[in-house]
C-alpha positions as CSV (number, residue, x, y, z in Angstrom):
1,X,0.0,0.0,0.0
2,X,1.2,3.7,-0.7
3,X,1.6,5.9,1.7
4,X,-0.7,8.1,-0.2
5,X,-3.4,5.2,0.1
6,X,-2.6,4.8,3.3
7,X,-3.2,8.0,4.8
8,X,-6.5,8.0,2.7
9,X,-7.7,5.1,4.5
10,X,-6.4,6.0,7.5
11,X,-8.7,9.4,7.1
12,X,-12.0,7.7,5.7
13,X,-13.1,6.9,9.6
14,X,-12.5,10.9,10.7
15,X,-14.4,11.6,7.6
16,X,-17.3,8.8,8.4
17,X,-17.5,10.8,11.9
18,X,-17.9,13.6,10.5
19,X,-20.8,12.4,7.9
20,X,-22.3,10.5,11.2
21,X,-22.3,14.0,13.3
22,X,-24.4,15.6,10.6
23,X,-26.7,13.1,10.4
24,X,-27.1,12.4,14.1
25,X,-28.5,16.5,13.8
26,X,-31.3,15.9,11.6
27,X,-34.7,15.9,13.5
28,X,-37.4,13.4,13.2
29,X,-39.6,14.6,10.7
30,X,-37.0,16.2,8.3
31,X,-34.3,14.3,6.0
32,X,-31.4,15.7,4.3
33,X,-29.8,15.2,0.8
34,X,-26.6,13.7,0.4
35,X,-24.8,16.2,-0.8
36,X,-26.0,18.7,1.6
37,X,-24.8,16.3,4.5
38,X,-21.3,16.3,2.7
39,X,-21.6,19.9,2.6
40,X,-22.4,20.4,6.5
41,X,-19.6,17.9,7.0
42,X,-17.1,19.7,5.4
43,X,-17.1,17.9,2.6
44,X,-18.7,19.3,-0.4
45,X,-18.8,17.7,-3.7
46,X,-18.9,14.0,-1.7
47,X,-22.2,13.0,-1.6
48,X,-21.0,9.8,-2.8
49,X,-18.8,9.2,0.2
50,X,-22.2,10.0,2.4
51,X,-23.2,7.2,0.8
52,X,-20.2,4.8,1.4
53,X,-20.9,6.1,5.0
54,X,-24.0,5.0,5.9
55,X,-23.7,1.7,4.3
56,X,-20.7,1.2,6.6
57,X,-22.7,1.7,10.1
58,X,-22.9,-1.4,11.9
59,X,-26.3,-2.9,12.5
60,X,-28.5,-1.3,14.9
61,X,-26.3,1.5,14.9
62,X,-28.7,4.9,16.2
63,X,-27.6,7.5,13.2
64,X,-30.6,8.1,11.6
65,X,-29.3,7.2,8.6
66,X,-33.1,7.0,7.0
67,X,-33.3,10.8,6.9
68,X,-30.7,11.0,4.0
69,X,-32.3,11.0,0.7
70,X,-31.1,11.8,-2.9
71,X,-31.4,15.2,-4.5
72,X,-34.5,14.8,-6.2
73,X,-36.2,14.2,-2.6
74,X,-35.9,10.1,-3.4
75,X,-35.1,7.0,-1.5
76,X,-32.1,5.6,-3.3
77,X,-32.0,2.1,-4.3
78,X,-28.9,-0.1,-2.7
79,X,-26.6,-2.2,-4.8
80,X,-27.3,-5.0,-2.8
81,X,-30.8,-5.6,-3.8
82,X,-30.9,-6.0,-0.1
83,X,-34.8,-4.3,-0.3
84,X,-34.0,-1.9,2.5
85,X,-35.6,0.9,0.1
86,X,-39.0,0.0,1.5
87,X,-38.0,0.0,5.1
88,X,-36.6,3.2,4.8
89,X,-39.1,5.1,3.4
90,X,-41.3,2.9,6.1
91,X,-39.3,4.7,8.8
92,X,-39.8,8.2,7.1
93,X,-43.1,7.4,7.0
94,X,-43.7,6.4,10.5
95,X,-41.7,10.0,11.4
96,X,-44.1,12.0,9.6
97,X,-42.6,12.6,6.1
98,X,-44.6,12.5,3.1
99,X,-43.8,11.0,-0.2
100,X,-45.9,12.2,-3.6
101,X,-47.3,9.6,-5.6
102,X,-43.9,9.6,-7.9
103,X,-42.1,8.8,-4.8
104,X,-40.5,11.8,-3.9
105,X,-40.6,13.2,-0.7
106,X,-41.6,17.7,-1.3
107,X,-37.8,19.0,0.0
108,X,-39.2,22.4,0.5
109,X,-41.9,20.7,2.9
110,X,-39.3,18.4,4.6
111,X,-35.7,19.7,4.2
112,X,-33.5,20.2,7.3
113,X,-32.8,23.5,7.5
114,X,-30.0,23.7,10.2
115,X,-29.8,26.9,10.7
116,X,-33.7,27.1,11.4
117,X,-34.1,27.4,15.0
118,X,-37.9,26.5,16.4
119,X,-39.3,29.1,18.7
């Protein structure tokens, strides 16, 4: 391994932290796009790696990682197949988000907006 590669790796859990620290933030009721959770983590331009992220968190881990949703307000398919789609947007569901009938969830209705502050 480079050293390069190396201190990439050795970086990627500091960066997961980060990515779990924003998400950990988003309320019950609201979900976030990926890219704006790489942006709030310092990240911008990664919304990939928010991805990488939250497929990494163990099982029963308690980042709400169901409140992260594409940029077209949509519950992205996994890779895996593994149907966890439909349990996600069970779990939004259950919270109080709403999804049209195309499947997309209104992000002006249900966007975090962390610098909103509930009086």
């Amino acid at each position: 391994m480079t050293r390069r590669r190396a201190a990439r790796s050795a970086a990627a859990p500091n960066r997961f932290e980060r990515v779990y620290a924003v998400v950990r933030r988003i309320p019950r009721g609201r979900v976030a796009t990926y890219g704006q959770v790489a942006a709030l983590a310092g990240l911008p331009g990664h919304a990939r790696f928010v991805g990488y992220a939250l497929a990494a968190l163990p099982a029963g881990s308690r980042v709400a990682w169901q409140r992260v949703v594409n940029a077209q307000g949509r519950v992205s398919p996994r890779r895996d197949g593994s149907g966890v789609e439909a349990l996600q947007a069970a779990i939004l569901r259950r919270e109080g988000v709403r999804f049209g009938r195309e499947g997309a969830i209104a992000l002006a209705a249900f966007r975090w907006n962390p610098g909103y502050v509930r009086r």
